[in-house]
C-alpha positions in Angstrom: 109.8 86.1 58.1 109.5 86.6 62.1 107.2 85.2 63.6 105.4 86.2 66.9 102.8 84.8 69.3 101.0 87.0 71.7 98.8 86.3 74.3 95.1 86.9 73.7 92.2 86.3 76.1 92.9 82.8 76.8 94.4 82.1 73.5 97.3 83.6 71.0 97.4 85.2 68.0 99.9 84.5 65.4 101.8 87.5 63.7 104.9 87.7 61.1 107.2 90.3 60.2 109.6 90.9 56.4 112.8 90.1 58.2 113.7 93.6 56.0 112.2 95.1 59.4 114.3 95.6 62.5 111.9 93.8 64.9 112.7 93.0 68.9 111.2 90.7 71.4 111.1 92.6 74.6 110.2 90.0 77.4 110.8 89.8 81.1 114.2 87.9 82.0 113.6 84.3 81.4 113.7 82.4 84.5 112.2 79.4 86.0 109.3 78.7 88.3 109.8 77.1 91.1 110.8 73.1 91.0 108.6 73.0 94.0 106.2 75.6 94.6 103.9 73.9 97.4 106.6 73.3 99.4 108.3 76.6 99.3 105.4 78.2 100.3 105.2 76.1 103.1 108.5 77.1 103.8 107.8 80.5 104.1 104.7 80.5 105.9 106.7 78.5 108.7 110.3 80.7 108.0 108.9 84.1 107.5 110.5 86.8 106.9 111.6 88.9 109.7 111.7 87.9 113.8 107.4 88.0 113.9 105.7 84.6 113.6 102.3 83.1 113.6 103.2 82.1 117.2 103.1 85.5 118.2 99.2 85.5 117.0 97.6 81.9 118.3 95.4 83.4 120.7 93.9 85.0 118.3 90.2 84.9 117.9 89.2 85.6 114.0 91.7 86.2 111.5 90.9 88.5 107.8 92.4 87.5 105.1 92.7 89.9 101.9 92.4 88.4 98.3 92.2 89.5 94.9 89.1 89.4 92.6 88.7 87.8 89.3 90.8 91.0 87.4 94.1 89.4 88.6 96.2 86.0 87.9 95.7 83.4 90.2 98.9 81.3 91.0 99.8 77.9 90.2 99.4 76.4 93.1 97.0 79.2 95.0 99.0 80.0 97.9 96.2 80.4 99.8 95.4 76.9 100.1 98.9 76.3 101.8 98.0 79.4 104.0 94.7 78.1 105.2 96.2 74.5 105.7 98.8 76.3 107.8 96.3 78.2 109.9 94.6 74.8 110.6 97.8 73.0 111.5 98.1 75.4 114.1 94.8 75.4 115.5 92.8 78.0 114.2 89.2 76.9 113.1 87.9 76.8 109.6 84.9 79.3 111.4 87.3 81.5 112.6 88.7 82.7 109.2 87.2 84.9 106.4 88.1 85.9 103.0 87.7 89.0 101.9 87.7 89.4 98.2 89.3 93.1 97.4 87.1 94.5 94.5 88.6 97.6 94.9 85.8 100.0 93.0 85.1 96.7 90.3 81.9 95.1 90.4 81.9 93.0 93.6 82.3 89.2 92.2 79.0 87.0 92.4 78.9 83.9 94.7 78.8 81.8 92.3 82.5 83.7 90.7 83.6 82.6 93.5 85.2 79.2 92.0 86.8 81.2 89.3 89.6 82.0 92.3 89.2 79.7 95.2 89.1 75.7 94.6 85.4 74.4 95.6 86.6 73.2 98.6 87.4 76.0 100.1 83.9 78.3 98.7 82.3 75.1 100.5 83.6 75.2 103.7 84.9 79.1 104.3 82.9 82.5 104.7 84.0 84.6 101.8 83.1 88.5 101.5 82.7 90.0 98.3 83.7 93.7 98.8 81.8 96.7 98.3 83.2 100.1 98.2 79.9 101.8 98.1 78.0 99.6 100.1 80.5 97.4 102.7 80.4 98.3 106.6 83.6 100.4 106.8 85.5 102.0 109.9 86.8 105.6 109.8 90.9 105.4 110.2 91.1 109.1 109.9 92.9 110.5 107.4 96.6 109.6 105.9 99.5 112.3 105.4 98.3 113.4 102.2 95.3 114.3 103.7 93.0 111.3 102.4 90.2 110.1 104.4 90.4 106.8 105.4 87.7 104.0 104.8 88.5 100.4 105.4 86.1 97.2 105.3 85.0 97.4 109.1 84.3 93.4 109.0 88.1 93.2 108.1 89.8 95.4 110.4 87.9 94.1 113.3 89.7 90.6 113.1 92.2 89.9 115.6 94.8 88.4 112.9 94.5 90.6 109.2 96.7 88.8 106.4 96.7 90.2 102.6 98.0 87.4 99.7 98.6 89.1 96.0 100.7 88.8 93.6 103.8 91.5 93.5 104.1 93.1 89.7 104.9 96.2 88.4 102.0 98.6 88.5 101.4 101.1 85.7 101.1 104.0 88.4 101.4 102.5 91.3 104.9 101.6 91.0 104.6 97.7 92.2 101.5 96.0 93.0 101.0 93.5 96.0 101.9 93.9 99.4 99.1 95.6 101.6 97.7 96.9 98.7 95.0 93.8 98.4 93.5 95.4 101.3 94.5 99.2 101.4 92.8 99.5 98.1 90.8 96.7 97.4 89.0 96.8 100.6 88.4 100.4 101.2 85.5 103.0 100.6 85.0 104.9 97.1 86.3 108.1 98.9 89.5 106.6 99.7 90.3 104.7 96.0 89.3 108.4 94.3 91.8 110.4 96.7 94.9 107.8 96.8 94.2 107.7 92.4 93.7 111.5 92.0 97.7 111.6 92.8 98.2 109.6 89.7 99.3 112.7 87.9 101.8 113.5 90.0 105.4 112.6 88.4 106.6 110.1 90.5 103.5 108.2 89.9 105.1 105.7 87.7 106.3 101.9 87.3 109.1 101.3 89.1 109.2 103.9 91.5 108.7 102.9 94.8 109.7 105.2 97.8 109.0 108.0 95.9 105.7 107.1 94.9 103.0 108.9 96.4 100.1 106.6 96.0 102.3 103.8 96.7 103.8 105.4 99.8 100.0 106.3 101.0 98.7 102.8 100.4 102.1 101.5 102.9 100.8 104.3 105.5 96.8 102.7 104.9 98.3 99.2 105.8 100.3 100.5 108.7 96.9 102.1 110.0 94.5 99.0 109.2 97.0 97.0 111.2 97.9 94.1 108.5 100.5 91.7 110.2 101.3 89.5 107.2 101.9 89.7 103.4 101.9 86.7 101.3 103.3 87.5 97.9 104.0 85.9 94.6 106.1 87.0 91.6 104.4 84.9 88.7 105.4 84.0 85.0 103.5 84.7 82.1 101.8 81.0 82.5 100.9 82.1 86.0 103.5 79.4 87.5 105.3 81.1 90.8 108.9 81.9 90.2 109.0 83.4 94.0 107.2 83.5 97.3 107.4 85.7 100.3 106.0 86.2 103.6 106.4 88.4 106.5 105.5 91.6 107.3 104.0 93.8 105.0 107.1 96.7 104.2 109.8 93.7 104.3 108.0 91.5 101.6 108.1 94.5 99.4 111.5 95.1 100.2 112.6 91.8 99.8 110.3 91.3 96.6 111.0 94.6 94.6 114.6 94.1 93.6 113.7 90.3 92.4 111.1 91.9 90.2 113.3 95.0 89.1 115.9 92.1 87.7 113.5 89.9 85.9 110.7 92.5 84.6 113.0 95.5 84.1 113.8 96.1 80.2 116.0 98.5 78.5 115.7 99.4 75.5 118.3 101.6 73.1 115.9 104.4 71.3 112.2 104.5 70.9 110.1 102.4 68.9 108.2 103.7 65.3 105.6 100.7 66.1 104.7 98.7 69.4 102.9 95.8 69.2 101.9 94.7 73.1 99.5 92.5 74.7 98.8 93.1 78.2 99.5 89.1 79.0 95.7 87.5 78.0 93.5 86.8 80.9 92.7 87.9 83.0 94.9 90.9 82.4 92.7 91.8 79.2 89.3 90.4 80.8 88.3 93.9 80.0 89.6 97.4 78.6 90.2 99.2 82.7 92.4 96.3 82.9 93.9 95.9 79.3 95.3 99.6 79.6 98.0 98.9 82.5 99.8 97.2 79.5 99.4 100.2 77.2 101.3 102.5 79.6 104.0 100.6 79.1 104.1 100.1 75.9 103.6 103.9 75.2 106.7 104.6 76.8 108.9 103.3 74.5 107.0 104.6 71.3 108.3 107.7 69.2 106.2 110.7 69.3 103.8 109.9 65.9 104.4 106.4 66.2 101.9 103.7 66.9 100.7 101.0 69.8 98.6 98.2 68.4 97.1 96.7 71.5 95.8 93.3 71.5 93.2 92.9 74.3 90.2 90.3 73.6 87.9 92.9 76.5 85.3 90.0 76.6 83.8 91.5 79.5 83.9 95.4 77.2 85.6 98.4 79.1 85.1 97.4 82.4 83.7 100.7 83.4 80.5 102.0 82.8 81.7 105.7 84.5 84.7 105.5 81.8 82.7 104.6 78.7 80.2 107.8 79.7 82.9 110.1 80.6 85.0 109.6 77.5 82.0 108.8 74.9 80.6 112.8 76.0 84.1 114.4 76.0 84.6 116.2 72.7 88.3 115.2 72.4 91.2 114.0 74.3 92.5 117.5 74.7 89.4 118.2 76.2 90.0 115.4 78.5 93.5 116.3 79.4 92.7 119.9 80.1 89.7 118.6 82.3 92.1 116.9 84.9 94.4 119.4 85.1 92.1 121.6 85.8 91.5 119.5 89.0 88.6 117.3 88.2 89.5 113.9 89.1 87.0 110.6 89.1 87.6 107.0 89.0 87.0 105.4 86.1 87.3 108.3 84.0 91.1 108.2 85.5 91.6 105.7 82.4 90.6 107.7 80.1 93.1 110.8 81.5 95.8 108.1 81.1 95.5 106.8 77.6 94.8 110.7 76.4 98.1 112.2 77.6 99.3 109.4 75.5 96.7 109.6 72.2 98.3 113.0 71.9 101.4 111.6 71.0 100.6 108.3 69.3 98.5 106.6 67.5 96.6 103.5 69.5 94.7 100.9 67.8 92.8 98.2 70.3 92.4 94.9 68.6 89.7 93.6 70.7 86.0 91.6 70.8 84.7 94.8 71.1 82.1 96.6 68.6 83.9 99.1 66.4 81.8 101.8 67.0 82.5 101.3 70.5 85.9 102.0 70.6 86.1 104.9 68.7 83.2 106.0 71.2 86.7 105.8 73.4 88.5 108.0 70.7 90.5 104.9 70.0 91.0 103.7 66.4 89.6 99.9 66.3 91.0 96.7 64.9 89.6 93.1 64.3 91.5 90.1 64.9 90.1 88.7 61.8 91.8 91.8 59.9 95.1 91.5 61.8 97.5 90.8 59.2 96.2 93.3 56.9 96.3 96.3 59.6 99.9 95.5 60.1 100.4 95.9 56.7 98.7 98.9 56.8 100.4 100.7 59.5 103.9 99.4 58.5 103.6 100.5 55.1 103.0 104.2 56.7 106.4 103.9 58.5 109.2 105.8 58.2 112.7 103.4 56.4 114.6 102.1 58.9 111.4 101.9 61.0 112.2 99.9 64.5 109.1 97.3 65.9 108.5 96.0 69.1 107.1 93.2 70.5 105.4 93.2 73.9 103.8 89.6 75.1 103.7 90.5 78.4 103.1 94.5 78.2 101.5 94.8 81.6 104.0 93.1 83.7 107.2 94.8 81.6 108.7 98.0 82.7 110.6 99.4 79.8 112.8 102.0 80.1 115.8 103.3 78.3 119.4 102.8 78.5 121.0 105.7 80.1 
């Protein structure tokens, strides 16, 4: 038999295989976290990147610093600890720094969330910002080259010194995440989220793809405008340990970063797949369904046409979206869907359900989740149990085609799989 674990909320689930089956592992390169992480990040806060140093900035009066919310890994260690040390070592005062937590359009995180990402000490003695994209102070930065209009946390951009720390992954649409986008998306108005998305149909709008990305390349022109001096970046493991670090200015960290993460996450494979069996990595990239479907991107697209994706995503906090689950619970179909967005309409949250329809026209998807049943076929998905696991493998093997070819994806949101040209 093979045998596979996958990642699943904050636990695994267990699944085996006939050995009659050709079966493959697809996993990120295997490399090593750092031996010491602390101290290269100290490293690279004091060596940055590039000829522009914190020196350049010490007369500087308040300082913004962009972080993610609750929807994304936190390191081992949390680099922002080492940053805020840093800050102190060189004189800056404890008063004259805030976090701003980039919710992007999520729910903004509850004060008392706040420990979920930030050790107490620093939720004791910090000012921390939840952001709002409907209801935050924001300043009007005009509009980008694409024509978006520009809203930006106003309470942010105001600081003399604006830093953003995220972790740089592959990004279902965006091409890479990380970099200025903590702030270019996370901390901007509604208006400016919906625009930069609605180009998420566009064909360069894929993982990978970097310069030629138009939502990436807008969110590098939203950074330039908000004025963001510093990226702090980490490439993390499936265990959330740091296998690199960077710092510097925003467009040389992703430079530096993106061919680091090309070697490790890239994966070839030979010929599509009959059956794809992914998890998006377990939390917090499956704390919820918005979230959980970055991984099925890429596990569509190495999946025959009529073949299946079983997606195991515990959702313990459901789909995430509330516009989603109302747009794609009314919509009679998911040709309906597709033909709605073509047609121009465009809205975030019912973005997702755009995305998995172009790809439930192709394949079947089954979402193994904590979820109610009825609820997911409300999301014209078919639904799976983990209790019944075994038995809908059986199931959906027994349906395949001799000679059928399986994959495995553990860590489905962060591997870009392509195919061998």
């Amino acid at each position: 038999m093979n045998k596979f674990s996958l990642p699943y909320g904050k636990s695994h689930l267990e699944i085996d295989f006939d050995s009659k089956f050709y079966t493959e592992s697809i996993l990120p390169d295997p490399t090593k976290p750092l031996e010491n992480p602390g101290l290269a990040i100290k490293q690279a806060l004091n060596h940055p990147i590039g000829d522009v140093h914190f020196n350049n900035f010490l007369s500087a009066s308040s300082i913004g610093i962009a972080i993610n919310d609750k929807t994304r890994p936190v390191p081992h260690p949390n680099p922002i600890v080492s940053l805020l040390n840093h800050l102190e070592s060189l004189g800056f005062e404890q008063t004259s720094i805030k976090l701003f937590i980039g919710s992007g359009t999520h729910k903004p995180m509850a004060t008392d969330e706040f420990e979920h990402i930030l050790p107490k000490s620093i939720v004791e003695n910090y000012e921390i910002i939840a952001h709002d994209c409907d209801d935050s102070p924001m300043v009007d930065l005009g509009k980008s080259k694409f024509n978006t209009p520009i809203k930006i946390n106003r309470d942010f951009y105001s600081c003399d010194l604006k830093i953003a720390v995220g972790n740089i992954e592959p990004h279902h649409f965006m091409g890479f995440s990380g970099g200025v986008k903590t702030a270019a998306i996370g901390l901007a108005g509604r208006v400016t989220i919906t625009a930069n998305h609605a180009m998420l149909i566009h064909d360069m709008a894929q993982s990978g793809i970097y310069h030629r990305n138009p939502l990436r390349q807008e969110i590098e022109e939203i950074g330039q405008k908000i004025k963001i001096d510093f990226c702090l970046g980490s490439v993390l493991d499936e265990d959330k340990q740091i296998l690199q670090i960077y710092f510097g200015p925003p467009n040389l960290v992703m430079l530096e970063a993106i061919p680091y993460i090309r070697k490790v996450f890239g994966a070839e494979v030979s010929a599509p797949f009959d059956l794809v069996i992914a998890s998006p990595g377990g939390y917090p990239k499956d704390i919820n369904f918005y979230q959980a479907e970055k991984g099925l991107t890429h596990a569509a697209r190495i999946t025959k046409d009529g073949g299946c994706v079983i997606l195991l995503a515990e959702c313990a906090e459901g789909s995430g979206s509330t516009a989603y689950e109302i747009y794609v619970s009314n919509a009679e179909s998911n040709r309906e869907i597709i033909n709605q967005f073509d047609s121009g309409f465009f809205e975030i949250g019912p973005h997702k359900a755009f995305q998995i329809a172009r790809e439930a026209e192709r394949i079947n998807i089954i979402l193994v989740s904590d979820v109610l049943p009825e609820q997911v076929n409300q999301w014209k998905l078919t639904p799976g149990t983990t209790h019944e696991l075994d038995q809908l493998i059986r199931s959906v093997t027994s349906t395949l085609p001799p000679n059928e070819r399986i994959a495995i994806l553990p860590a489905a949101s962060r591997t870009m799989t392509e195919f061998k040209k």
